[in-house]
VOZAFI-158618 format. One record per residue: x, y, z of N, C-alpha, C, O, CB in turn. Coordinates in pm, 1 decimal, padded with zeros to 6 digits. Atoms other than C-alpha are relative to their C-alpha. Glycine has a CB too. Layout:
# VOZAFI-158618
<rec n_x="X" n_y="Y" n_z="Z" ca_x="X" ca_y="Y" ca_z="Z" c_x="X" c_y="Y" c_z="Z" o_x="X" o_y="Y" o_z="Z" cb_x="X" cb_y="Y" cb_z="Z"/>
...
***
This chain:
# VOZAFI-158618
<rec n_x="-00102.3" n_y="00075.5" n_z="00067.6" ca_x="-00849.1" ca_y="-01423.7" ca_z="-00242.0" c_x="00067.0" c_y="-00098.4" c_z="00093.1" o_x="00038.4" o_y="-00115.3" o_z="00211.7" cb_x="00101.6" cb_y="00092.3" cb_z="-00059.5"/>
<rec n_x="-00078.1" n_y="00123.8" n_z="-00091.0" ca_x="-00626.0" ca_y="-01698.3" ca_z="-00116.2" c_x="00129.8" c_y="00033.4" c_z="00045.5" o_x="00207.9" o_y="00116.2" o_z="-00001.3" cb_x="00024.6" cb_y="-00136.5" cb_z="-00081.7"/>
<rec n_x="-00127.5" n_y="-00072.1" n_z="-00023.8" ca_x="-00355.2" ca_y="-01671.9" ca_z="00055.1" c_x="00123.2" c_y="-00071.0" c_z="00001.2" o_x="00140.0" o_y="-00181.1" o_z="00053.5" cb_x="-00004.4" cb_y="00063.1" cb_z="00117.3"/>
<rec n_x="-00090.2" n_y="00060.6" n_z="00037.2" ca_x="-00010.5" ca_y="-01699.8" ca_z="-00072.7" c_x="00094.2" c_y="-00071.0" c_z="00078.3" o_x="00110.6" o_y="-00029.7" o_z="00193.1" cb_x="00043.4" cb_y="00065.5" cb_z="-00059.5"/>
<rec n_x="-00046.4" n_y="00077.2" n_z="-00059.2" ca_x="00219.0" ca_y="-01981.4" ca_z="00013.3" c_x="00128.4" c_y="00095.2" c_z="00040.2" o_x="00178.4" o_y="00178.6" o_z="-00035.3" cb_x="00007.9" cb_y="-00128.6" cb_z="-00071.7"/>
<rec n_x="-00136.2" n_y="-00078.7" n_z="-00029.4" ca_x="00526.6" ca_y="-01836.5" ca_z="00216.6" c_x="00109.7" c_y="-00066.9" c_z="-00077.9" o_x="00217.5" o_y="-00029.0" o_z="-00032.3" cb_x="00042.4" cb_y="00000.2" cb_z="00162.2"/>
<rec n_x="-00069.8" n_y="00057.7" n_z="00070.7" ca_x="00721.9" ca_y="-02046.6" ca_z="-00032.8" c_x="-00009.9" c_y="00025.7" c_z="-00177.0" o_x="00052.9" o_y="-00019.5" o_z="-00272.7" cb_x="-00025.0" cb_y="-00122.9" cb_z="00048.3"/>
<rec n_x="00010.2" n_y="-00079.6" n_z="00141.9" ca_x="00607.0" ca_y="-01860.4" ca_z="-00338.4" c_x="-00054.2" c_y="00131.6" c_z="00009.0" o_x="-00164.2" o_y="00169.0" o_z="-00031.6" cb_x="-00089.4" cb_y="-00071.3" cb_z="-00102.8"/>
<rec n_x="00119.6" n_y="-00122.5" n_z="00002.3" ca_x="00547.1" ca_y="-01521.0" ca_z="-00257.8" c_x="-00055.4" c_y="00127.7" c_z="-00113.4" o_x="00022.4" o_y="00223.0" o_z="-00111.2" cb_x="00041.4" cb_y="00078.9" cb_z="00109.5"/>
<rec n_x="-00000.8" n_y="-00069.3" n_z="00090.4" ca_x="00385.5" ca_y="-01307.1" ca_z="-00549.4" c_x="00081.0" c_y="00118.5" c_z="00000.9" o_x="00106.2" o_y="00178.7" o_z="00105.3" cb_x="-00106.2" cb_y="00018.0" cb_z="-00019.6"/>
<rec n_x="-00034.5" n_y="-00123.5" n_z="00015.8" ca_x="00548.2" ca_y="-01024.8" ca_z="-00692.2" c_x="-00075.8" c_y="00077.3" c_z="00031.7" o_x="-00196.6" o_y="00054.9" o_z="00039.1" cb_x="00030.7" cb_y="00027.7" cb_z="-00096.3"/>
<rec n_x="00076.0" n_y="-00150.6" n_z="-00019.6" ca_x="00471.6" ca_y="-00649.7" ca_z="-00605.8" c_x="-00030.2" c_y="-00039.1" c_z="00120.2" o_x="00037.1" o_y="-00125.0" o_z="00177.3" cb_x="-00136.8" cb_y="00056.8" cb_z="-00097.7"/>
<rec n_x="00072.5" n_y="-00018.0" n_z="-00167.3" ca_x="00289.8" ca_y="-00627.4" ca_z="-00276.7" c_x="-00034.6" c_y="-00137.5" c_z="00003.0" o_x="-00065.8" o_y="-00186.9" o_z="-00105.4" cb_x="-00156.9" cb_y="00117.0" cb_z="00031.8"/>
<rec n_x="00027.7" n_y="00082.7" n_z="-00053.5" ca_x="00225.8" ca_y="-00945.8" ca_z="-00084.1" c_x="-00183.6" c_y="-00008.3" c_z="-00011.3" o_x="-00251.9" o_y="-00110.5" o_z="-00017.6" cb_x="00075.5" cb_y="00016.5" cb_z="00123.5"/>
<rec n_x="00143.1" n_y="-00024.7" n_z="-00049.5" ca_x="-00127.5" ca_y="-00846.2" ca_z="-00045.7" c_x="-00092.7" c_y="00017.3" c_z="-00148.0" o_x="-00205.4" o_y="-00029.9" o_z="-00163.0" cb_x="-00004.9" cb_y="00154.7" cb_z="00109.1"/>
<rec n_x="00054.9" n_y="00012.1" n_z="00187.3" ca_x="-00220.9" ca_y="-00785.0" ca_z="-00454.6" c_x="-00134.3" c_y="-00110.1" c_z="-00048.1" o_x="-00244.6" o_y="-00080.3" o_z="-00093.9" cb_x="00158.3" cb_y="-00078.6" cb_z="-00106.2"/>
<rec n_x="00024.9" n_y="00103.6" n_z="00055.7" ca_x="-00342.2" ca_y="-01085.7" ca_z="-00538.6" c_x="-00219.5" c_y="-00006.5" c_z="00110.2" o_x="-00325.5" o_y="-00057.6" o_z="00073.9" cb_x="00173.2" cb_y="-00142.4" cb_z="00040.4"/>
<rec n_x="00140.8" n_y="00016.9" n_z="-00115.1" ca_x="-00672.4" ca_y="-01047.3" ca_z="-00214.5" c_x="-00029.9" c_y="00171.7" c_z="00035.6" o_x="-00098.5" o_y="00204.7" o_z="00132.3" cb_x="00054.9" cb_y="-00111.6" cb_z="00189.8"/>
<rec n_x="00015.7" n_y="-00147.0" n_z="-00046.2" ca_x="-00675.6" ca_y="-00661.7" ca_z="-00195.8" c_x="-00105.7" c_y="00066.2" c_z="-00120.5" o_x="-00092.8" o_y="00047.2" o_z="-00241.4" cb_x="00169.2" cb_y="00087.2" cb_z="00006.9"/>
<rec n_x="00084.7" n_y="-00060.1" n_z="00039.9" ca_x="-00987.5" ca_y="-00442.2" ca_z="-00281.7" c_x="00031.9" c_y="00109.4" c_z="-00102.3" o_x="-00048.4" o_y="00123.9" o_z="-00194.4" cb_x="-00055.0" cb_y="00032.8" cb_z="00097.8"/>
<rec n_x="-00065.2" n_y="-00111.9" n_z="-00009.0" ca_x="-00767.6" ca_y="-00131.5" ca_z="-00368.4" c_x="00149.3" c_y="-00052.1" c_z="-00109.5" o_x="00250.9" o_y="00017.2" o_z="-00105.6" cb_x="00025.0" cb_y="00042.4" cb_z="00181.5"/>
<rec n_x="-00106.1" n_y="00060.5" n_z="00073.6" ca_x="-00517.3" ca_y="-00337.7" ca_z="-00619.2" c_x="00046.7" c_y="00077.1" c_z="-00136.7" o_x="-00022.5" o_y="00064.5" o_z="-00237.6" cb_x="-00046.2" cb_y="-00140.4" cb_z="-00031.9"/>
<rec n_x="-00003.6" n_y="-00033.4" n_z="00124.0" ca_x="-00355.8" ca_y="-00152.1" ca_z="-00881.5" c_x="00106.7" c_y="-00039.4" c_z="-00060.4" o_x="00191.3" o_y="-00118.4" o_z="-00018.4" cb_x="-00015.5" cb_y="00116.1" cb_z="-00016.4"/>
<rec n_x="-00139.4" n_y="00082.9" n_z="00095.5" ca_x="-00114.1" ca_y="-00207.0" ca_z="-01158.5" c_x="00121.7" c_y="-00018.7" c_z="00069.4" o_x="00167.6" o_y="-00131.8" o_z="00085.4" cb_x="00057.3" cb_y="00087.2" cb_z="-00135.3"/>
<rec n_x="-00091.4" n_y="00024.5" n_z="-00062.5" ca_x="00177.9" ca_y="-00107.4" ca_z="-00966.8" c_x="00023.2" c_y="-00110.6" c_z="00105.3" o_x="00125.5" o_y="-00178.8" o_z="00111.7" cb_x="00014.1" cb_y="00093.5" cb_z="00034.1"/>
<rec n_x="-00040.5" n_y="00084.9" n_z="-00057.6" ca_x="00118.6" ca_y="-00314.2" ca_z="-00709.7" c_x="00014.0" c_y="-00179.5" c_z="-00013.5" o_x="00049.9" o_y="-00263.5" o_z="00069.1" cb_x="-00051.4" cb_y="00041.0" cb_z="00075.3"/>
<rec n_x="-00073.3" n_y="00110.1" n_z="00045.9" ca_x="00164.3" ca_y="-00614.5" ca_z="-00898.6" c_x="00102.8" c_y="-00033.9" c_z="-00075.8" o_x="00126.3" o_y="-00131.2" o_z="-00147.5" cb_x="-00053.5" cb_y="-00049.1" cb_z="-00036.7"/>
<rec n_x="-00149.3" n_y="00034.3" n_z="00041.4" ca_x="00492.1" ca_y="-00555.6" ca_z="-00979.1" c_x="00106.2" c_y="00046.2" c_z="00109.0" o_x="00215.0" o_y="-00002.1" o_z="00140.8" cb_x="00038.0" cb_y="00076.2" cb_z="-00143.9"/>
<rec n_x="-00120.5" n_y="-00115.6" n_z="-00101.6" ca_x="00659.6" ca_y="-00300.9" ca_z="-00729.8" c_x="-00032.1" c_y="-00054.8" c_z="00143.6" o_x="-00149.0" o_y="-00035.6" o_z="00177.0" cb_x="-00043.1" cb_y="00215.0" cb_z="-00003.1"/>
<rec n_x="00057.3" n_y="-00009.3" n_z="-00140.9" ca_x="00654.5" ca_y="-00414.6" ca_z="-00347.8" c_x="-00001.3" c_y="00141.4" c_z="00059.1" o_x="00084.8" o_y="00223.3" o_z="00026.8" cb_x="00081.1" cb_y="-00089.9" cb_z="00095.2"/>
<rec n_x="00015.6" n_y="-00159.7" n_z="-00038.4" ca_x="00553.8" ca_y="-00089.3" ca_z="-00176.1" c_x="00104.1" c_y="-00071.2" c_z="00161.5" o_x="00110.6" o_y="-00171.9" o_z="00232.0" cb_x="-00231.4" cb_y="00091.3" cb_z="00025.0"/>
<rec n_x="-00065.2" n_y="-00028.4" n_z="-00142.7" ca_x="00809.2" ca_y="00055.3" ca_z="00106.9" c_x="-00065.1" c_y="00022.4" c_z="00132.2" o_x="-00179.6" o_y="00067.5" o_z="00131.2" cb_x="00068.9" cb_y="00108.4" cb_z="-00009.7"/>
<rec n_x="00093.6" n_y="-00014.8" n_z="-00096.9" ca_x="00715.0" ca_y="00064.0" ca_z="00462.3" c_x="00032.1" c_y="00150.5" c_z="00035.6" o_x="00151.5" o_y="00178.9" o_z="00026.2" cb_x="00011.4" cb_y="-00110.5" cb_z="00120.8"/>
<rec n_x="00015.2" n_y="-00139.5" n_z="-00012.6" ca_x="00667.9" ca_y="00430.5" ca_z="00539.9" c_x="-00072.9" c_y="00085.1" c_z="00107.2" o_x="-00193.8" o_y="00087.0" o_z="00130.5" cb_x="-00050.1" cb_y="00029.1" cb_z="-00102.5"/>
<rec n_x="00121.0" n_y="-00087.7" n_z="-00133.8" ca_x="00569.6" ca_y="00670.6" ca_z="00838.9" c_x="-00105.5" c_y="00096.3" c_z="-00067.4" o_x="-00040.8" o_y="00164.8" o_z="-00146.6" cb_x="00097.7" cb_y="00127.3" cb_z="00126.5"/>
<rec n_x="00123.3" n_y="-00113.9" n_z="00040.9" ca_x="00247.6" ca_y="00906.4" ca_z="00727.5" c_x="-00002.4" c_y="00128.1" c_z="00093.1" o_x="00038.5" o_y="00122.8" o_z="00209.1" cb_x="-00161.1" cb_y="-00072.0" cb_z="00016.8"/>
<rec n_x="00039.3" n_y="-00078.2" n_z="-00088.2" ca_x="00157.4" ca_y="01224.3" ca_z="00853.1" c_x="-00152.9" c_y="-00032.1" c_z="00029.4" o_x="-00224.9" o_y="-00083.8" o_z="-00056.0" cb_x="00030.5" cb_y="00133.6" cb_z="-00042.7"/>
<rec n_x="00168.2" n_y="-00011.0" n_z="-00102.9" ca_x="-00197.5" ca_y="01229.7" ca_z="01082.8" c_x="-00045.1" c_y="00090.3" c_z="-00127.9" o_x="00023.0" o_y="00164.5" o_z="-00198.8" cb_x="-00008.8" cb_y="00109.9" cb_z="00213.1"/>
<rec n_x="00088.9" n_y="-00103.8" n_z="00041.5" ca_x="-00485.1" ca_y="01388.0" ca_z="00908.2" c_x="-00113.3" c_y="-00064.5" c_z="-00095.3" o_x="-00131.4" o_y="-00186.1" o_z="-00089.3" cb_x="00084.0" cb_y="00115.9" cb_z="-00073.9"/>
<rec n_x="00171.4" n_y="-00005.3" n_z="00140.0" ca_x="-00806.3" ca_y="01366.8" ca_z="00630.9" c_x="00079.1" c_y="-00069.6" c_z="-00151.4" o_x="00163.0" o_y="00006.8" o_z="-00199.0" cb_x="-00078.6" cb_y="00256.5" cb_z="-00064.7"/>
<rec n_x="-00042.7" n_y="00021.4" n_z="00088.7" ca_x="-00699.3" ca_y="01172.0" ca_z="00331.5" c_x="-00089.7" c_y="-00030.1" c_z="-00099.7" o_x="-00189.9" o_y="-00090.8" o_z="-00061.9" cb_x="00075.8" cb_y="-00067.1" cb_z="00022.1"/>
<rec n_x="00096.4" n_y="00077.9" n_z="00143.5" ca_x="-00877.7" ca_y="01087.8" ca_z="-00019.3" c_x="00091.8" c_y="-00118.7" c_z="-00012.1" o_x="00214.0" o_y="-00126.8" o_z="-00024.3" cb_x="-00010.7" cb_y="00103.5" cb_z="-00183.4"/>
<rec n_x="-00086.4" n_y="00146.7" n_z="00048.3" ca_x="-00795.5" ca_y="00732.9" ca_z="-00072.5" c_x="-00170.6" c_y="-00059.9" c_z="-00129.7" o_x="-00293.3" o_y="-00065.5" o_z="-00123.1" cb_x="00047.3" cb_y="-00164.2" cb_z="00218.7"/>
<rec n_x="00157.9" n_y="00020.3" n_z="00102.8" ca_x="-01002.1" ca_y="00620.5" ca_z="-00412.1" c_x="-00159.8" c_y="00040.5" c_z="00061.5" o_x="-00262.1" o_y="-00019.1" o_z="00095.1" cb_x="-00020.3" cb_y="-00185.7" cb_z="-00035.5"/>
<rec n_x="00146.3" n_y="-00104.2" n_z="-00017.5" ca_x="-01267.0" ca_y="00878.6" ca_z="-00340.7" c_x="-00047.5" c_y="00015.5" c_z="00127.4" o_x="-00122.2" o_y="00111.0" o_z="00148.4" cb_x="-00133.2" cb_y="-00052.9" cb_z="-00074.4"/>
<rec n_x="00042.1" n_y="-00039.0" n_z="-00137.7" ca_x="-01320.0" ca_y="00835.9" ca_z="00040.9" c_x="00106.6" c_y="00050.6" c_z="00082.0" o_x="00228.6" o_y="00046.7" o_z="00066.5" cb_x="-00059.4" cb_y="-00110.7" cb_z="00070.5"/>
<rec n_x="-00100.7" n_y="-00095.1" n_z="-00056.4" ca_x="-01200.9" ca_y="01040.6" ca_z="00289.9" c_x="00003.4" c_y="-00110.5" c_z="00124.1" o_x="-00097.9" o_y="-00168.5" o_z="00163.2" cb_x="-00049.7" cb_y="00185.5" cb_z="00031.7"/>
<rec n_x="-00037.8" n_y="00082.7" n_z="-00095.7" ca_x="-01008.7" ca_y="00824.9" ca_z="00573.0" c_x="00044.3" c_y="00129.4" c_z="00098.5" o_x="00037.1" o_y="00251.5" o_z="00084.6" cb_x="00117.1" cb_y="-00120.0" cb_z="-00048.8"/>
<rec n_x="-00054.2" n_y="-00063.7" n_z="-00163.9" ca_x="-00863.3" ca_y="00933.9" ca_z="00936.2" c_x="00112.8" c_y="-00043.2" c_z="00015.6" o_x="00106.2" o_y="-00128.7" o_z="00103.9" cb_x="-00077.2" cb_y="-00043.1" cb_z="00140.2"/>
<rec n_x="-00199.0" n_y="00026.5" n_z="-00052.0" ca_x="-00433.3" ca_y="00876.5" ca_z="00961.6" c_x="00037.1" c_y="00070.4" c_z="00117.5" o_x="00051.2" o_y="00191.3" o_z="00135.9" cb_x="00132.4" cb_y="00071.9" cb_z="-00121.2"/>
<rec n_x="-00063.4" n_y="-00067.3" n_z="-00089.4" ca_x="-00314.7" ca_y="00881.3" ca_z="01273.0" c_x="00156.9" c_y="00076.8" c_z="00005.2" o_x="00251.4" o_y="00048.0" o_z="-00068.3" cb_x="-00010.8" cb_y="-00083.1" cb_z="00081.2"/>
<rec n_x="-00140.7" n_y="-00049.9" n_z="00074.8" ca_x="-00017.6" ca_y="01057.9" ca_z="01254.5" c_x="00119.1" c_y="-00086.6" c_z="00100.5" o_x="00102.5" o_y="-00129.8" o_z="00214.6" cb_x="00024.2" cb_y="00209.5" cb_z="00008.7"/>
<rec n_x="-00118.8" n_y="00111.5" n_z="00014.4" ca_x="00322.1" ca_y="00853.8" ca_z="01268.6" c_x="-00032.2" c_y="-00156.0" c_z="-00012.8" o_x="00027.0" o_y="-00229.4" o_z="00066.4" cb_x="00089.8" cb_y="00009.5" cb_z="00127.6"/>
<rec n_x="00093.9" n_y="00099.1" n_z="00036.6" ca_x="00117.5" ca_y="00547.0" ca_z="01137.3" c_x="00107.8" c_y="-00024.3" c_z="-00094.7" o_x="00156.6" o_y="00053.4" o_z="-00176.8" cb_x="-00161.1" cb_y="00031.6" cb_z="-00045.2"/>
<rec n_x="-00119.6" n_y="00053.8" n_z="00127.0" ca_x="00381.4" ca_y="00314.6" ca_z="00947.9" c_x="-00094.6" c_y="-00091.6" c_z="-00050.5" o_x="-00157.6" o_y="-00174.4" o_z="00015.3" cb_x="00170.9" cb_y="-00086.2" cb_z="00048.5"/>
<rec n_x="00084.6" n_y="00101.3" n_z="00140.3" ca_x="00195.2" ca_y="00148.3" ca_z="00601.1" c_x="00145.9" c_y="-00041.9" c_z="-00077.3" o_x="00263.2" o_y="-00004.7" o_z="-00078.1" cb_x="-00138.2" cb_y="00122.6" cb_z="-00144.6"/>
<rec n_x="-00056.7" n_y="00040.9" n_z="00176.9" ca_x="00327.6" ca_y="-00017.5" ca_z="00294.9" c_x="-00117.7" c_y="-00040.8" c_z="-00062.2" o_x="-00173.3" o_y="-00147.3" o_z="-00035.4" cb_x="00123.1" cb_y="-00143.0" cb_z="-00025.5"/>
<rec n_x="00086.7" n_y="-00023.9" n_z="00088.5" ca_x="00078.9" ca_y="00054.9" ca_z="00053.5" c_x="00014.2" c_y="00050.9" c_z="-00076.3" o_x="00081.8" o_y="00142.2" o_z="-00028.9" cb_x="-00072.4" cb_y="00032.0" cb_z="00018.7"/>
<rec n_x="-00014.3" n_y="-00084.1" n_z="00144.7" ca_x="00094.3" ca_y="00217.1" ca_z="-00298.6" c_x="-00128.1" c_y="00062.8" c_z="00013.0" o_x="-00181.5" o_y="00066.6" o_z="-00097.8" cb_x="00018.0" cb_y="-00093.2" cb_z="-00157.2"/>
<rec n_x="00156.7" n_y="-00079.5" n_z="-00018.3" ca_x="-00243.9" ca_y="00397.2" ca_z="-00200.7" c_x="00065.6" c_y="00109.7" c_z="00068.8" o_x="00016.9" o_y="00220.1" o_z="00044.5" cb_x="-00144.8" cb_y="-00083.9" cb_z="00103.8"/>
<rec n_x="-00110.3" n_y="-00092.6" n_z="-00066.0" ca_x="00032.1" ca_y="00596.4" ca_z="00015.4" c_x="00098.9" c_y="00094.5" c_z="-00071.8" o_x="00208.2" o_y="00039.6" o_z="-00086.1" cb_x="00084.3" cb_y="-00082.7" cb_z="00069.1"/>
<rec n_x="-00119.5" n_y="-00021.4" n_z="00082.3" ca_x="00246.9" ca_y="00796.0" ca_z="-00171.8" c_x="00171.4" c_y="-00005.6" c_z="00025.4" o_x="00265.6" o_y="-00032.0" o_z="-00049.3" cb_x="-00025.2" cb_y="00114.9" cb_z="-00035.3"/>
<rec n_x="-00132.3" n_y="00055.2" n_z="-00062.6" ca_x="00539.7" ca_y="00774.2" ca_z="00061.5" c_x="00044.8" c_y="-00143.0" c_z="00051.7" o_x="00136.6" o_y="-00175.4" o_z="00127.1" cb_x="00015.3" cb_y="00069.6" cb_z="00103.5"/>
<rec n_x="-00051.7" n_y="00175.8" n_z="00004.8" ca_x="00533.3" ca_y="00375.8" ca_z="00037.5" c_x="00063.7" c_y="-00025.8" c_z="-00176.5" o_x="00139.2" o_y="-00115.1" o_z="-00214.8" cb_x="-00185.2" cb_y="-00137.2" cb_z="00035.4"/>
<rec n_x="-00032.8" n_y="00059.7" n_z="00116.5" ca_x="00580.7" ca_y="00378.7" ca_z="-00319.6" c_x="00167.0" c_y="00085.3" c_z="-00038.6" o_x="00207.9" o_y="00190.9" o_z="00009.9" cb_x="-00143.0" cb_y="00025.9" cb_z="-00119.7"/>
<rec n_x="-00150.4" n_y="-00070.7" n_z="00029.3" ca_x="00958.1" ca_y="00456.4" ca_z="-00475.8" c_x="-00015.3" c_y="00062.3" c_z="-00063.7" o_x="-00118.3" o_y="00050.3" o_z="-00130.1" cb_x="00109.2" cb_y="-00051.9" cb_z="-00043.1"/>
<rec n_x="-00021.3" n_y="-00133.6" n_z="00079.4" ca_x="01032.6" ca_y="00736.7" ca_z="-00639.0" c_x="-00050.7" c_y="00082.7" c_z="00077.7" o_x="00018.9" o_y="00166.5" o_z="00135.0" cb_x="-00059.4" cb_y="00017.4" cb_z="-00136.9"/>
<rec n_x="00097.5" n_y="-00125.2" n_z="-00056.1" ca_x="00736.8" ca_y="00934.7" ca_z="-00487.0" c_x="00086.0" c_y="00089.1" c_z="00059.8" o_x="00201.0" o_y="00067.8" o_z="00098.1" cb_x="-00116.3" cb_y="-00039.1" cb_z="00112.9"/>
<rec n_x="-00026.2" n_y="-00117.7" n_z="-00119.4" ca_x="00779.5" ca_y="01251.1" ca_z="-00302.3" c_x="-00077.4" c_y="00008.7" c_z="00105.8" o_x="-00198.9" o_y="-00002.1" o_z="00089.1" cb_x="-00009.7" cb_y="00132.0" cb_z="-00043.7"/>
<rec n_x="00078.7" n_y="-00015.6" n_z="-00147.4" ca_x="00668.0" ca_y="01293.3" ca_z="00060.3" c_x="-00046.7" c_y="00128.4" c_z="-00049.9" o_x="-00118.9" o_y="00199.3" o_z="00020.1" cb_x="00095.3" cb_y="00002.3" cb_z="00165.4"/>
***
């Protein structure tokens, strides 16, 4: 995708609009930036490697998005 002008930046996540991993929420909600714990994660069906105290903002995270529970 292209990338947005710093003078119009889309709603929801910055990143939405060019991201593989894009879902509804994140074209409305910007996700929070958030520390993770380390370890084995399912992220849409593959298993990744988090180092632990690794700060994201991602809605693929559950502790980037609001409301969630850690």
């Amino acid at each position: 995708g292209a990338t947005p002008s710093p003078l119009s930046w889309p709603t929801g996540c910055r990143f939405h609009n060019r991201c593989p991993y894009v879902m509804e929420i994140c074209q409305t909600t910007p996700p929070l930036l958030a520390s993770v714990q380390g370890g084995e994660r399912k992220v849409l069906g593959t298993t990744i490697e988090v180092r632990d105290g690794r700060r994201v903002a991602c809605h693929l995270y559950p502790e980037s998005t609001p409301g969630e529970s850690l």
